[in-house]
C-alpha positions, 0 to 999 in steps of 0.5 A, a space after each residue: 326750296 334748296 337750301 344746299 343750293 341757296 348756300 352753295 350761291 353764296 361761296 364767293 361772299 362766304 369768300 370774300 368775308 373770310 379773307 376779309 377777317 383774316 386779313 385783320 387778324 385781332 385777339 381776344 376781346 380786342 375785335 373792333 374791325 373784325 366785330 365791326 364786320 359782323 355787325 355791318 353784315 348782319 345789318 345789311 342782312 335785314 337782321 337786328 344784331 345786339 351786343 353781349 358781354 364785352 365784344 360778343 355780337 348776338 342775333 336771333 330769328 323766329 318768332 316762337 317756340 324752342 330756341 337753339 343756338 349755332 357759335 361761332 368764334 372770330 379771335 386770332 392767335 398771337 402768331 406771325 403769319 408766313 403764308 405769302 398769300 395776297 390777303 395775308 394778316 400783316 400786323 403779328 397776328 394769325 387766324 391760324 386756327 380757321 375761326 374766320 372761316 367760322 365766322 363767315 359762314 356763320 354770316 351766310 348762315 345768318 343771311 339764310 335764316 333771315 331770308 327763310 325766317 318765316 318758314 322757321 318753326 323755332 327760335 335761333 340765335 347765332 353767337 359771334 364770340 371773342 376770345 376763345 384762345 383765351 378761354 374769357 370768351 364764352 364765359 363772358 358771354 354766358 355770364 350776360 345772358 346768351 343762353 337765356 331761353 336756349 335749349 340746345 347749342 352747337 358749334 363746328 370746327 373746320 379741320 384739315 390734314 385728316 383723311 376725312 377733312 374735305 370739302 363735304 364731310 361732317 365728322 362728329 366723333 364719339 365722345 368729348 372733343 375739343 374739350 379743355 383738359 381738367 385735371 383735379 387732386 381730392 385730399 381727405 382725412 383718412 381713418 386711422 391718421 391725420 395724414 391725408 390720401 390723395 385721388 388725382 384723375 383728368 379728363 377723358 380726352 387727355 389732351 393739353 389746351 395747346 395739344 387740340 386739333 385746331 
């Protein structure tokens, strides 16, 4: 068994998926041909796609054992796409920041999974989520259960115009990345007087939400 290979077979579907998405560019919680897609693909795949939260779509393979959980996020930016390219979005909005690319090659993860679910010697579940710009997203659905029973999770982000985002590299840096900024100021009473001493610190990237790679 190559797996490698087995994925490198499915670039043109991976392709086509992503365009696909991108051609349709929708926002926030707001996804329904975009869902719509995962959920067809996911059935067509022999899997069992169920839905989390508002518009998340979830599915699972394995029988027993650990669970680790692979996200993916498939909302766009409120942007105007310029590119010119023939699948270009044509309704304002833009997959500027690559998660429909995320989103198809969480799809071929998905058809490997279910064409090796036998061989598995965990659980994993895969996670579609909306509204990633908009921070709702993720909370959404983890308020309604999606990391019940998981162990680990990881997500990926495409990246491009760094020495090192081609086609073959994984990079995985030391330290928080694509994290949300947090910024927090502590009052106390002070010993000796009604006023108040201030501690203000942020968090260790130092990046705005806007500011990040994406």
């Amino acid at each position: 068994m190559d797996i490698l290979k087995e994925a490198e077979a499915l670039q043109d579907e991976i392709v086509a998926n992503r365009r696909d998405i991108h051609g349709y560019a929708e926002l926030g919680f707001d996804l329904p041909k975009t869902r719509a897609l995962v959920w067809n693909r996911l059935t067509e795949y022999g899997c069992a796609p169920y839905a989390v939260g508002k518009t998340g779509v979830c599915c699972d393979f394995g029988r027993k054992g650990p669970m680790v959980l692979l996200r993916a996020d498939m909302d766009a930016l409120p942007m105007k796409e310029e590119s010119g390219l023939p699948f270009a979005s044509t309704n304002g909005h833009a997959h500027a920041c690559g998660h429909d690319i995320h989103t198809a090659m969480l799809l071929a993860a998905a058809k490997l999974f279910k064409r090796h679910e036998d061989e598995l010697k965990g659980r994993v579940r895969l996670m579609f989520q909306p509204a990633e710009e908009t921070l709702g997203g993720a909370k959404d659905m983890i308020d309604n259960g999606v990391l019940d029973g998981v162990e680990a999770a990881f997500g990926l982000h495409v990246g491009v115009g760094f020495p090192l985002s081609y086609s073959g590299i994984i990079s995985v840096p030391n330290g928080p990345s694509s994290a949300i900024p947090l910024k927090c100021t502590v009052r106390v009473p002070t010993a000796h007087s009604r006023r108040k001493a201030s501690m203000r610190f942020s968090s260790p990237s130092g990046l705005s939400r806007r500011s990040r790679c994406c």
